[in-house]
N, CA, C and O atoms as a GROMACS GRO file, in nm:
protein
  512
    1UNK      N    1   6.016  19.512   2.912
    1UNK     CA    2   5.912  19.567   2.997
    1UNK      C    3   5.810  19.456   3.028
    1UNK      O    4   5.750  19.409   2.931
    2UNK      N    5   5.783  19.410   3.151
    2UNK     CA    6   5.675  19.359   3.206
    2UNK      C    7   5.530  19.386   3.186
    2UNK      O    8   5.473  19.467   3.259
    3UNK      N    9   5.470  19.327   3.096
    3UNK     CA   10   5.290  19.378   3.132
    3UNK      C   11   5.228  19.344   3.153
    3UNK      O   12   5.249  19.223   3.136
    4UNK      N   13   5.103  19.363   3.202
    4UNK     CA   14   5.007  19.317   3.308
    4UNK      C   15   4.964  19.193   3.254
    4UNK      O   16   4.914  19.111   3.331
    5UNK      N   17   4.979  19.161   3.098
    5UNK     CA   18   4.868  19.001   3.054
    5UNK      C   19   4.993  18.912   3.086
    5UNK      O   20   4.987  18.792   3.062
    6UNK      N   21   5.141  18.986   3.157
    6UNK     CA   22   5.228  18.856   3.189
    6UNK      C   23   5.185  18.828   3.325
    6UNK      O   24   5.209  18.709   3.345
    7UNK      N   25   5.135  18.877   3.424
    7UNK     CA   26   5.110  18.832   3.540
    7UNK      C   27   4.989  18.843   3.584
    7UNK      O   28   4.971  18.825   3.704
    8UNK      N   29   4.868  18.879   3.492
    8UNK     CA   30   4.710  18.869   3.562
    8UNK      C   31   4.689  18.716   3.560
    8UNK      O   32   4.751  18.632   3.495
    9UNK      N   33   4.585  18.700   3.647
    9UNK     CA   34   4.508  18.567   3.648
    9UNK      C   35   4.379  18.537   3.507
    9UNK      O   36   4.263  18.555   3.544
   10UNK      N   37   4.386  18.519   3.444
   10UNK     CA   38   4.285  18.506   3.348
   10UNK      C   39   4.157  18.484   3.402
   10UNK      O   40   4.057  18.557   3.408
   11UNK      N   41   4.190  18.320   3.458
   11UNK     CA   42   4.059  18.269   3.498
   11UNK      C   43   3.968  18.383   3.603
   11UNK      O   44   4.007  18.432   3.708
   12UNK      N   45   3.857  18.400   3.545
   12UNK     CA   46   3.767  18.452   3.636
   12UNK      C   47   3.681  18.392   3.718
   12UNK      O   48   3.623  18.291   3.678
   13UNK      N   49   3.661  18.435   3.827
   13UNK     CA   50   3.618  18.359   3.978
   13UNK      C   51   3.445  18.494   3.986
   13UNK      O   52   3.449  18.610   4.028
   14UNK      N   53   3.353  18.439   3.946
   14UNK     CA   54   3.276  18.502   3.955
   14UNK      C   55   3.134  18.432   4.043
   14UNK      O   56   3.113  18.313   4.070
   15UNK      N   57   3.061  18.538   4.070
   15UNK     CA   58   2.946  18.514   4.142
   15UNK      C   59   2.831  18.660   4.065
   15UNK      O   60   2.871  18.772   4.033
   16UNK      N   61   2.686  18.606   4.055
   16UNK     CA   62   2.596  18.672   4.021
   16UNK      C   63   2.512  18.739   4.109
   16UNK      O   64   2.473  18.667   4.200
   17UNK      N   65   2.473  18.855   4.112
   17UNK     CA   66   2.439  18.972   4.188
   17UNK      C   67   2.340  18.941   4.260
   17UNK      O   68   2.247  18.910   4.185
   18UNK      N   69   2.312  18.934   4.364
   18UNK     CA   70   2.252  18.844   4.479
   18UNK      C   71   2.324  18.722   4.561
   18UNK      O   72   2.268  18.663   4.653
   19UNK      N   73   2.404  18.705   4.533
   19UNK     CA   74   2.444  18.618   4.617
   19UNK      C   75   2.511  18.669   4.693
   19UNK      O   76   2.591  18.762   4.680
   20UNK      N   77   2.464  18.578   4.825
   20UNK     CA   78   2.528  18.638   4.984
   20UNK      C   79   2.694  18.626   4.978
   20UNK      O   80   2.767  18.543   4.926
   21UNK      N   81   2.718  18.743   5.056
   21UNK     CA   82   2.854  18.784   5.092
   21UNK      C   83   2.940  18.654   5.134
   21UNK      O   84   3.058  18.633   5.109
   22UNK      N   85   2.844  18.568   5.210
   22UNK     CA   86   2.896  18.452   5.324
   22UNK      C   87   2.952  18.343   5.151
   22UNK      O   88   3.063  18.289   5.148
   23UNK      N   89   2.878  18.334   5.060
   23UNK     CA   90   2.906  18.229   4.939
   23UNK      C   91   3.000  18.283   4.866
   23UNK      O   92   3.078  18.203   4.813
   24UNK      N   93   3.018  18.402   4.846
   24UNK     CA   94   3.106  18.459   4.810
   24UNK      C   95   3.276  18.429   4.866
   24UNK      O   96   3.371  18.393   4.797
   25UNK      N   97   3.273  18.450   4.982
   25UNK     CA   98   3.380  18.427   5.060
   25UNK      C   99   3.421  18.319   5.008
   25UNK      O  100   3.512  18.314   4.926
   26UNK      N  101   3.327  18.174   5.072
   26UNK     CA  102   3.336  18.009   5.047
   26UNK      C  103   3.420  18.005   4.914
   26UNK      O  104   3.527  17.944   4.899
   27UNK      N  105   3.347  18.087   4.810
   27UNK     CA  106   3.440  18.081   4.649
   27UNK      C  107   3.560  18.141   4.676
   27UNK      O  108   3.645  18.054   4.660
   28UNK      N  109   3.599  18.220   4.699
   28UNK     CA  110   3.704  18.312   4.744
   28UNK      C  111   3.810  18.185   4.791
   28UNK      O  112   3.919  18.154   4.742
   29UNK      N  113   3.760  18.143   4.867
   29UNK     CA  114   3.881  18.001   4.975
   29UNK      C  115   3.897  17.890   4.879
   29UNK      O  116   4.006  17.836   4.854
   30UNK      N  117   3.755  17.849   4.813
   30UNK     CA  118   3.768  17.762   4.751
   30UNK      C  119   3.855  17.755   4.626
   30UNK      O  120   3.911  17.649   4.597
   31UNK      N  121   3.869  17.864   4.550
   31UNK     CA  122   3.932  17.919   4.475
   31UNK      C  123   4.083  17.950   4.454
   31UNK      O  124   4.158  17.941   4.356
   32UNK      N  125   4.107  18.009   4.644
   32UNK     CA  126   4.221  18.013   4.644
   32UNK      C  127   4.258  18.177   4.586
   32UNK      O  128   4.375  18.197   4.550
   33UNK      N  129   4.141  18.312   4.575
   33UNK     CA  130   4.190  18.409   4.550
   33UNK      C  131   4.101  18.503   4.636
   33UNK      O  132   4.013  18.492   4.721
   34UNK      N  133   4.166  18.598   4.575
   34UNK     CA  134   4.135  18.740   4.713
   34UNK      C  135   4.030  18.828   4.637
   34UNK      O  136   4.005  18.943   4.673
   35UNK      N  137   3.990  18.789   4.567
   35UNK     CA  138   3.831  18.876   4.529
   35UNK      C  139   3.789  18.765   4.422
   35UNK      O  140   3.852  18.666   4.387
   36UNK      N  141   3.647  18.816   4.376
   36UNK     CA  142   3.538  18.760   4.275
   36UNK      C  143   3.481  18.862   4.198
   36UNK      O  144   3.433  18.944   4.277
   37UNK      N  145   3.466  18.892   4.098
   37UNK     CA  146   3.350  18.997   4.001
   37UNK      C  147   3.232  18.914   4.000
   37UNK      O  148   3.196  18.798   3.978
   38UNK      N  149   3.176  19.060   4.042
   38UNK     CA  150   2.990  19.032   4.065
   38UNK      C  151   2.939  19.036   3.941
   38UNK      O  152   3.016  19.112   3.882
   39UNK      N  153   2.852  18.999   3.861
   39UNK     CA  154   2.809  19.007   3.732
   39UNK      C  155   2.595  19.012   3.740
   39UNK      O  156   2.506  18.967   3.812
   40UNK      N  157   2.605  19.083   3.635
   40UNK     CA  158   2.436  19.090   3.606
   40UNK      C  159   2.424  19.058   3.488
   40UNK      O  160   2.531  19.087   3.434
   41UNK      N  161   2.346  19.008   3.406
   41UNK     CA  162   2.274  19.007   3.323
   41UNK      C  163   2.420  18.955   3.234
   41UNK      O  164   2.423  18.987   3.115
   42UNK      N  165   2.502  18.900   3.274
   42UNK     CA  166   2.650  18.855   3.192
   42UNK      C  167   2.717  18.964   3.165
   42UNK      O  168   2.775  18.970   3.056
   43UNK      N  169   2.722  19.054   3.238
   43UNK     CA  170   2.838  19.199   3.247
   43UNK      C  171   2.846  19.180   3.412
   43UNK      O  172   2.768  19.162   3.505
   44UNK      N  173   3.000  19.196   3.391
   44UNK     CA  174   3.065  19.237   3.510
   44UNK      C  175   3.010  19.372   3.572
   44UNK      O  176   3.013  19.480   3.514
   45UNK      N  177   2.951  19.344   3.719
   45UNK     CA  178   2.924  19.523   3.752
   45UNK      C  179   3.017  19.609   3.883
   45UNK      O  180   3.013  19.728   3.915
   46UNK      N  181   3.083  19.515   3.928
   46UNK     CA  182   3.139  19.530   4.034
   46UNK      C  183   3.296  19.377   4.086
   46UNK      O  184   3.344  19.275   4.036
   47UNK      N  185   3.309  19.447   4.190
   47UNK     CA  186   3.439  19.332   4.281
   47UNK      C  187   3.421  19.309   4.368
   47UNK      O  188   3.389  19.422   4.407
   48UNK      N  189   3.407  19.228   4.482
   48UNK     CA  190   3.410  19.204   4.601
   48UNK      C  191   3.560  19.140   4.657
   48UNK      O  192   3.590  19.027   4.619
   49UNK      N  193   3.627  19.193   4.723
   49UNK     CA  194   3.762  19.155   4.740
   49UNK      C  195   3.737  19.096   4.933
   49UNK      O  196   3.639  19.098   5.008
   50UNK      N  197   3.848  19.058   4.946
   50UNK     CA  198   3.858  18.994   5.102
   50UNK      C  199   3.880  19.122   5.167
   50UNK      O  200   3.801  19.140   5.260
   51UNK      N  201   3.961  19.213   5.150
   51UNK     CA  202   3.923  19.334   5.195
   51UNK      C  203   3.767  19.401   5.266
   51UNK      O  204   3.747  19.444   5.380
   52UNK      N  205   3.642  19.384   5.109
   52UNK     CA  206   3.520  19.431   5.158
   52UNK      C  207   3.469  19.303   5.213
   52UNK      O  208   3.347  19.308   5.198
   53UNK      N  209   3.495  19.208   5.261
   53UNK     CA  210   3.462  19.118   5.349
   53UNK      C  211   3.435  19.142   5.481
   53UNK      O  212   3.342  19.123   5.559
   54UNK      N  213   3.589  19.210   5.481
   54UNK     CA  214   3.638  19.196   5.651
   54UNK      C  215   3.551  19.356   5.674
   54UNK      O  216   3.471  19.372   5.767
   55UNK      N  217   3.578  19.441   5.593
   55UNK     CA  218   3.547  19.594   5.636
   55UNK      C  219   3.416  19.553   5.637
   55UNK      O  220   3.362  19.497   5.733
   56UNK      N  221   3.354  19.583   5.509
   56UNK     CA  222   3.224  19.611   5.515
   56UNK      C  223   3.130  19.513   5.547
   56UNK      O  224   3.018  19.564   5.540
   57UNK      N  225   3.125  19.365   5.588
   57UNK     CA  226   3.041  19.281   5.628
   57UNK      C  227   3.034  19.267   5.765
   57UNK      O  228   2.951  19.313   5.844
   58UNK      N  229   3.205  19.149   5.800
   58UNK     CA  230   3.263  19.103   5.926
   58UNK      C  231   3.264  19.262   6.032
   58UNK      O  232   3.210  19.267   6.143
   59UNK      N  233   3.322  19.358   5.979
   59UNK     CA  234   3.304  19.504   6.067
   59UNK      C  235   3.192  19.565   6.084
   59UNK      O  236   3.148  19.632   6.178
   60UNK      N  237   3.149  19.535   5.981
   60UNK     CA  238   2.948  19.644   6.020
   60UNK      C  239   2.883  19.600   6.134
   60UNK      O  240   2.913  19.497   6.195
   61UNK      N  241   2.779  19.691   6.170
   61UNK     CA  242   2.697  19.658   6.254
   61UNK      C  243   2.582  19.575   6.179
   61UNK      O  244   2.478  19.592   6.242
   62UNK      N  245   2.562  19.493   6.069
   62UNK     CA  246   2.453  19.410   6.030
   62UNK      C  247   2.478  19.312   6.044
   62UNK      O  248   2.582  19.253   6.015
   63UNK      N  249   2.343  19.261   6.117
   63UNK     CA  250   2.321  19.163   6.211
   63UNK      C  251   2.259  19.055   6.146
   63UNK      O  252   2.252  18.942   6.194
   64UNK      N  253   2.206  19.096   6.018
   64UNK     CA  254   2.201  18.985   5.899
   64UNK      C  255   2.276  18.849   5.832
   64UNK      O  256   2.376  18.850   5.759
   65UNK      N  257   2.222  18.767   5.864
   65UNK     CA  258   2.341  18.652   5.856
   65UNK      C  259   2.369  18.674   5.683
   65UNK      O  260   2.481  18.659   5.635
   66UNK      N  261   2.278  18.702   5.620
   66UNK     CA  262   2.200  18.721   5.424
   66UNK      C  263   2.280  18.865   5.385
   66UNK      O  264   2.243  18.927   5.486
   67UNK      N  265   2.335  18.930   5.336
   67UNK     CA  266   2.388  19.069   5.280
   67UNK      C  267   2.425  19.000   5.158
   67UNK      O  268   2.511  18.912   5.163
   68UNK      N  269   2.364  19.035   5.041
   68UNK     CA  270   2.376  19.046   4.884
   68UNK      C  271   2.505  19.101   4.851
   68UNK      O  272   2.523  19.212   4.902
   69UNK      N  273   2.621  19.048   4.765
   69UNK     CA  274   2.750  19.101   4.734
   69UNK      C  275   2.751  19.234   4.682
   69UNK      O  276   2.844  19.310   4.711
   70UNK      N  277   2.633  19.280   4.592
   70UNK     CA  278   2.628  19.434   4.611
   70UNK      C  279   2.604  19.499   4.649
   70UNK      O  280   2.594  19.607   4.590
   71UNK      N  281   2.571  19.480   4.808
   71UNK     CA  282   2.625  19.554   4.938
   71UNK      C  283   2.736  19.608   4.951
   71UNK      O  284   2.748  19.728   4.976
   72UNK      N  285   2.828  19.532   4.939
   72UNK     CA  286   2.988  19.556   4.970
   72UNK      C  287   3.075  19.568   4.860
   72UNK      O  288   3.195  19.595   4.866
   73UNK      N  289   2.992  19.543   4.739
   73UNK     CA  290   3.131  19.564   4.633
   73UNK      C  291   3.144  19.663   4.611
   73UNK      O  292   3.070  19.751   4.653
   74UNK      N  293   3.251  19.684   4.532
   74UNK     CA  294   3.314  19.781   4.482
   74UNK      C  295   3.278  19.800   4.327
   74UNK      O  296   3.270  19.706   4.246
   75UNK      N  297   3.256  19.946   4.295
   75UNK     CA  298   3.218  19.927   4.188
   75UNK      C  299   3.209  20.121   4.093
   75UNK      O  300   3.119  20.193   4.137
   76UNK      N  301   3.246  20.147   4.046
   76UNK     CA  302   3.275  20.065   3.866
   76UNK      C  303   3.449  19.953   3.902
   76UNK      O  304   3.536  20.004   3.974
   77UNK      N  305   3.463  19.858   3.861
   77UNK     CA  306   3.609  19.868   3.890
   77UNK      C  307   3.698  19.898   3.825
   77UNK      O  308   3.688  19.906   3.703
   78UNK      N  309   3.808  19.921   3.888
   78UNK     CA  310   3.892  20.026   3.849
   78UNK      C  311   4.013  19.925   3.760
   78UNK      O  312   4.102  19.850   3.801
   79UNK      N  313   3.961  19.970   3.606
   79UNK     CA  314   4.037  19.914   3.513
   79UNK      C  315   4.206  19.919   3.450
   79UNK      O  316   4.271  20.015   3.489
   80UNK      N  317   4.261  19.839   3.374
   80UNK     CA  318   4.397  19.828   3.301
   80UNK      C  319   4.422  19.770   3.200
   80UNK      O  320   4.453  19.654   3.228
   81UNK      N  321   4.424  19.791   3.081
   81UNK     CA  322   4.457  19.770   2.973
   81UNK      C  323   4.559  19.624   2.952
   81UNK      O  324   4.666  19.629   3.012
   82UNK      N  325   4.540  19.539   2.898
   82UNK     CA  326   4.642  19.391   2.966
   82UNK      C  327   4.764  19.432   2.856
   82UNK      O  328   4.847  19.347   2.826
   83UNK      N  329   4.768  19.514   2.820
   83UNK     CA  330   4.920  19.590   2.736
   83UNK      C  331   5.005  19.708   2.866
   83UNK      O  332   5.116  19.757   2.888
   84UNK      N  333   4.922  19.709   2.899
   84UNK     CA  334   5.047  19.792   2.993
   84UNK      C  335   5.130  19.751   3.075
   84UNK      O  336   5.141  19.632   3.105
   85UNK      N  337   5.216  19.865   3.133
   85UNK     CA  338   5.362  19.841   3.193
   85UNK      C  339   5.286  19.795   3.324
   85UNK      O  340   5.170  19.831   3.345
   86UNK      N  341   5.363  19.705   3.419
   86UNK     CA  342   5.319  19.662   3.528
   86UNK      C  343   5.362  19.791   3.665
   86UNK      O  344   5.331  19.781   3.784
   87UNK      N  345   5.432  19.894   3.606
   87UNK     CA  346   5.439  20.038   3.691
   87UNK      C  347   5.308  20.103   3.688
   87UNK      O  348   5.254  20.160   3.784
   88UNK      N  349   5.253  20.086   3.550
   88UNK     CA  350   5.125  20.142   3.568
   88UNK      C  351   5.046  20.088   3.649
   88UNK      O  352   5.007  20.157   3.743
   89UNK      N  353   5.002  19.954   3.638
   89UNK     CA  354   4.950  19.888   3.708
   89UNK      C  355   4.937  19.928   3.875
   89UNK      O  356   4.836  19.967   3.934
   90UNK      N  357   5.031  19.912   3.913
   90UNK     CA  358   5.127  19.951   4.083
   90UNK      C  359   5.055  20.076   4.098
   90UNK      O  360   4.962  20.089   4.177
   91UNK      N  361   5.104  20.180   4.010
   91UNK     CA  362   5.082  20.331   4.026
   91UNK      C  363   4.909  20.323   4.040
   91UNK      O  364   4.874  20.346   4.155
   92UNK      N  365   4.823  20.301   3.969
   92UNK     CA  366   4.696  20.322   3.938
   92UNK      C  367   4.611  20.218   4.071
   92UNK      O  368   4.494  20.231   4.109
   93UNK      N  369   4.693  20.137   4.110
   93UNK     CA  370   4.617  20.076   4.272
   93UNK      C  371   4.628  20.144   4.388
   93UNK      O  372   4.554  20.146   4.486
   94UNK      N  373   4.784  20.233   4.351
   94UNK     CA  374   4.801  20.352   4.477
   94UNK      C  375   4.710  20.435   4.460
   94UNK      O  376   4.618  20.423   4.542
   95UNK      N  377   4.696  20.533   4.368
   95UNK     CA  378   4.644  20.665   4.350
   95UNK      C  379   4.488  20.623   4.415
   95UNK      O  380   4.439  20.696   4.501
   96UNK      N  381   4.406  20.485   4.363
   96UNK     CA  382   4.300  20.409   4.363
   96UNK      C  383   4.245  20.374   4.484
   96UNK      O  384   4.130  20.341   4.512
   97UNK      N  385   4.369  20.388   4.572
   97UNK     CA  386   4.380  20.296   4.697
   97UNK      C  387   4.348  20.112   4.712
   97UNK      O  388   4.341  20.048   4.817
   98UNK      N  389   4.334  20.063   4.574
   98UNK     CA  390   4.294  19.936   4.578
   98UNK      C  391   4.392  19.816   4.574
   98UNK      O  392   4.500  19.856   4.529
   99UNK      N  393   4.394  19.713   4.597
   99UNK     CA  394   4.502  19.603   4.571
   99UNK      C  395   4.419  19.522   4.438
   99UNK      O  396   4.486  19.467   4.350
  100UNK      N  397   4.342  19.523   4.435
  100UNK     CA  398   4.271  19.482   4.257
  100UNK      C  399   4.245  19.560   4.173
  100UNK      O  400   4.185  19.667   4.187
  101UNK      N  401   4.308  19.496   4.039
  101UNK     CA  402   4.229  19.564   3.898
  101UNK      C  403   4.156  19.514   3.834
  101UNK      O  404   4.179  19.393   3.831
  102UNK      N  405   4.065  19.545   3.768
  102UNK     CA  406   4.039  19.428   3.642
  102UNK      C  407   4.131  19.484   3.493
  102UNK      O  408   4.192  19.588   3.466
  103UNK      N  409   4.105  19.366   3.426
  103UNK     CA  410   4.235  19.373   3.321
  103UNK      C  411   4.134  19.394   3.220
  103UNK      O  412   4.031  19.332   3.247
  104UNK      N  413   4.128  19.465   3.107
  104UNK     CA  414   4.068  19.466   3.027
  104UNK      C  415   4.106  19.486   2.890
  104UNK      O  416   4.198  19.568   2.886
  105UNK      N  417   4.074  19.444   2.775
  105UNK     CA  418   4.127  19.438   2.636
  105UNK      C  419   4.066  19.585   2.606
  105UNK      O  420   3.999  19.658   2.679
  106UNK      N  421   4.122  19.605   2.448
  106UNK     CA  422   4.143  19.723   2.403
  106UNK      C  423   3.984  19.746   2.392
  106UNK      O  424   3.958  19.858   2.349
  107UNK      N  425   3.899  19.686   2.415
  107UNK     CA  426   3.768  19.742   2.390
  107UNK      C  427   3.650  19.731   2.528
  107UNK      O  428   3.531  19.757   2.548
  108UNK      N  429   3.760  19.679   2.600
  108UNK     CA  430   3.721  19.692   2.712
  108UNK      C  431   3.590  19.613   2.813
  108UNK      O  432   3.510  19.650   2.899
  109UNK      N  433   3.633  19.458   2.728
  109UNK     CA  434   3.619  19.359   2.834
  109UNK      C  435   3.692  19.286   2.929
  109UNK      O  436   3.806  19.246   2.903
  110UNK      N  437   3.643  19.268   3.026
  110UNK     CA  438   3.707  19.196   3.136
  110UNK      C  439   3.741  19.044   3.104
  110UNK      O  440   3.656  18.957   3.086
  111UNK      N  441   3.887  19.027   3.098
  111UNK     CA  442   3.967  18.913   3.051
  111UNK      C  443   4.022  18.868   3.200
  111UNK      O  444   4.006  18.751   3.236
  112UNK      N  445   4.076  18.946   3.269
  112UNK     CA  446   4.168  18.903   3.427
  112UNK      C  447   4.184  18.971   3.508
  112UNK      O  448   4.132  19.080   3.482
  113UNK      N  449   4.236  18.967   3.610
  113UNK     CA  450   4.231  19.048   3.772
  113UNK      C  451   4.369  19.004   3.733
  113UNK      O  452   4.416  18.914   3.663
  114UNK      N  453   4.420  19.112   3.812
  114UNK     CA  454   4.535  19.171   3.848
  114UNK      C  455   4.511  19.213   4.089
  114UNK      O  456   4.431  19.279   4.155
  115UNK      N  457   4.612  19.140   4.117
  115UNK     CA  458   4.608  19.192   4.263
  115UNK      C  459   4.764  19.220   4.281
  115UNK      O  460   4.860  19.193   4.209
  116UNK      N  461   4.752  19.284   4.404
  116UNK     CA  462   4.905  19.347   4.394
  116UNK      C  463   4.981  19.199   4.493
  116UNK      O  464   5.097  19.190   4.533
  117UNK      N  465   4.889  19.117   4.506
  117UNK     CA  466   4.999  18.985   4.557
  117UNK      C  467   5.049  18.932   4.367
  117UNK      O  468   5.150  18.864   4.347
  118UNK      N  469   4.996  18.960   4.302
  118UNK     CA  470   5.048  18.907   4.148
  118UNK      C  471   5.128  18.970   4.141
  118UNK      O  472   5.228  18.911   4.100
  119UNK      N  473   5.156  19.177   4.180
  119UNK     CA  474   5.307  19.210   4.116
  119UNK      C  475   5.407  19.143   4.226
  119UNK      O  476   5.519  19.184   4.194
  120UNK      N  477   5.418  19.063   4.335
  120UNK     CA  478   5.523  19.034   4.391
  120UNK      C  479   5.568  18.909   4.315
  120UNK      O  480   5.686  18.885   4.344
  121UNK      N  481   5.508  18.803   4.210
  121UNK     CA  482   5.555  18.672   4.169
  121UNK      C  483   5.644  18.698   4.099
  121UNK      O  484   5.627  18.812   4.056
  122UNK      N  485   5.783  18.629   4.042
  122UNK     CA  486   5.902  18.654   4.045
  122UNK      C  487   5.901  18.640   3.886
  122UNK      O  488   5.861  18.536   3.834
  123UNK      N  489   5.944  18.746   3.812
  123UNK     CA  490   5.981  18.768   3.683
  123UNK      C  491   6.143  18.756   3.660
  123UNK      O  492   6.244  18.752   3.730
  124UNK      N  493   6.104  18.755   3.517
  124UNK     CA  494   6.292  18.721   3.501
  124UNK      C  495   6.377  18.912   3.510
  124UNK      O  496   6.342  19.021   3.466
  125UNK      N  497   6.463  18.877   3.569
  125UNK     CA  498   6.531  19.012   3.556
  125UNK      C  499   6.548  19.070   3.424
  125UNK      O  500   6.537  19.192   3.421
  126UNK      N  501   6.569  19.018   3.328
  126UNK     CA  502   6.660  19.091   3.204
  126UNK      C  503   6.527  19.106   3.133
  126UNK      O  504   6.532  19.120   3.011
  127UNK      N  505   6.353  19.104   3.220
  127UNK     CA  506   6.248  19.146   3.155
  127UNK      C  507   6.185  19.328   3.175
  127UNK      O  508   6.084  19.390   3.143
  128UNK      N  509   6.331  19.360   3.256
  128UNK     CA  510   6.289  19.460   3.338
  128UNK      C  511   6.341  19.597   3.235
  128UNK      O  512   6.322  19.713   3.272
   0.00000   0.00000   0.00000
């Protein structure tokens, strides 16, 4: 069985609560991934994915060049245990409607993101 701590990203790509949507992005490219966790006070409070980029910034009517990432994030985010089956995973982004998770240990800190471009990277068959 496949589980999610075999294919999350560990490294976390973060930005602190105030910073504009537009710097956010820049990390996003620079980075090379499709969301960032927003953090306060050194807790994760939210996600901003390329998704709430395009919807909720690039699509709105604000005419603000400045919008704070918790404008648009997403938030509580919608967690996964880094022991579980990677079906769960899949299943819980549908029901969710999201393409990100955060991964979280048994006590429920944020260790890695999970996106559903991670369940397409190629596992060994005889892990299935």
């Amino acid at each position: 069985m496949v589980t999610v701590s075999q294919l999350m990203k560990r490294d976390l790509v973060t930005v602190d609560s105030g910073t504009s949507v537009i710097e956010a992005a820049k990390l996003m490219k620079a980075c090379n991934v499709g969301s960032v966790l927003v953090s306060h006070d050194h807790q994760i409070i939210g996600i901003v994915t390329e998704s709430d980029v395009v919807r909720k910034f690039v699509g709105s009517d604000k005419a603000s060049y400045f919008i704070p990432v918790e404008d648009i994030m997403s938030c509580p985010i919608i967690g996964i245990e880094e022991r579980r089956p990677l079906t769960e995973a899949a299943d819980l982004m549908n029901r969710h409607q999201t393409h990100h998770l955060g991964v979280v240990t048994n006590g429920g800190t944020v260790v890695g993101t999970l996106s559903v471009r991670d369940l397409l990277r190629p596992v060994a068959i005889d892990e299935f």
